[in-house]
N, C-alpha and C positions, 0 to 999 in steps of 0.2 A: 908878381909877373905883370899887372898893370901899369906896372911905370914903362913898359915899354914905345916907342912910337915907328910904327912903319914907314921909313923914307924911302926915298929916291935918291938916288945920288948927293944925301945928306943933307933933303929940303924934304918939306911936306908935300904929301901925293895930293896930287890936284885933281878936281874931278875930271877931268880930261885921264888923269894916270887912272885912277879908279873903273872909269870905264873900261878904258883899254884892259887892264889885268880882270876886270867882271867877263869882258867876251874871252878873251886868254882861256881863262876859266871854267869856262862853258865849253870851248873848243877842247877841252881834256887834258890840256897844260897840266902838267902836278905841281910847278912848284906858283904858278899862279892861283891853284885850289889855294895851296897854302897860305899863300901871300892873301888872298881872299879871305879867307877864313882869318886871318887878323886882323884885315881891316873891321871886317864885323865883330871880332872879341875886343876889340880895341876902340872902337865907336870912330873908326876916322873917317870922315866922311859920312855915309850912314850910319844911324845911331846905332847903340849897342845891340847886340841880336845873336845870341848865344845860340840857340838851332841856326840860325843860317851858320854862325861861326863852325859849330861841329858839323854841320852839314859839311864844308867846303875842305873842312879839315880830314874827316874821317874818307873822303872822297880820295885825298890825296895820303893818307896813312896806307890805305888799301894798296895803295901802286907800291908799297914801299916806301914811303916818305919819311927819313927817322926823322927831320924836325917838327912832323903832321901826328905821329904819333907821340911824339913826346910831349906837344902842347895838349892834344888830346886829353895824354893820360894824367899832365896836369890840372886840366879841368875835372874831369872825372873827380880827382882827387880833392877841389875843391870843394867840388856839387858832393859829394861822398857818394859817387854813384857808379854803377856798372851798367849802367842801360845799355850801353853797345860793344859790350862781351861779346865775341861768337857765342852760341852755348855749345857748340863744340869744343872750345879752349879748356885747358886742363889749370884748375884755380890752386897755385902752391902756396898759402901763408898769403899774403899783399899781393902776390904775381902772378900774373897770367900766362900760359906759354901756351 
């Protein structure tokens, strides 16, 4: 999944874009959590930062965001971890519901 690269209108985000989608972000935007959360899994701009990435991700997984949770739950699956499981979630085999 790291060959990916987050653009803009199919150029690289400038720090000018980065700021802009970092307050976006903060303002409670979901799909700029998201966008956020790859710029930091993705090191563009700011260097690599896996907690801020699932910070920004899991922020916008919670509103509903299936492409926040699906990156999510491919890091998880990286990391081989469940650290941010509800422990209310019911564990089937690999899945969570």
């Amino acid at each position: 999944m790291k060959n990916i690269r987050v653009e803009r209108n199919g150029k690289k985000l400038t720090n000018e874009d980065i700021n802009y989608i970092s307050r976006m972000a903060k303002s409670g935007h979901i799909h700029e959590q998201y966008t956020l959360g790859l710029v930091y899994y993705y090191g563009q701009g700011p260097d690599v930062d896996m907690e801020e990435a699932k910070k920004w991700l899991r922020m916008a997984a919670e509103k509903g965001h299936s492409e926040s949770q699906y990156v999510l739950g491919e890091i998880h699956l990286a990391e081989d971890s469940a650290e941010d499981i509800d422990p209310g979630s019911t564990v089937v085999g690999d899945r969570t519901w």
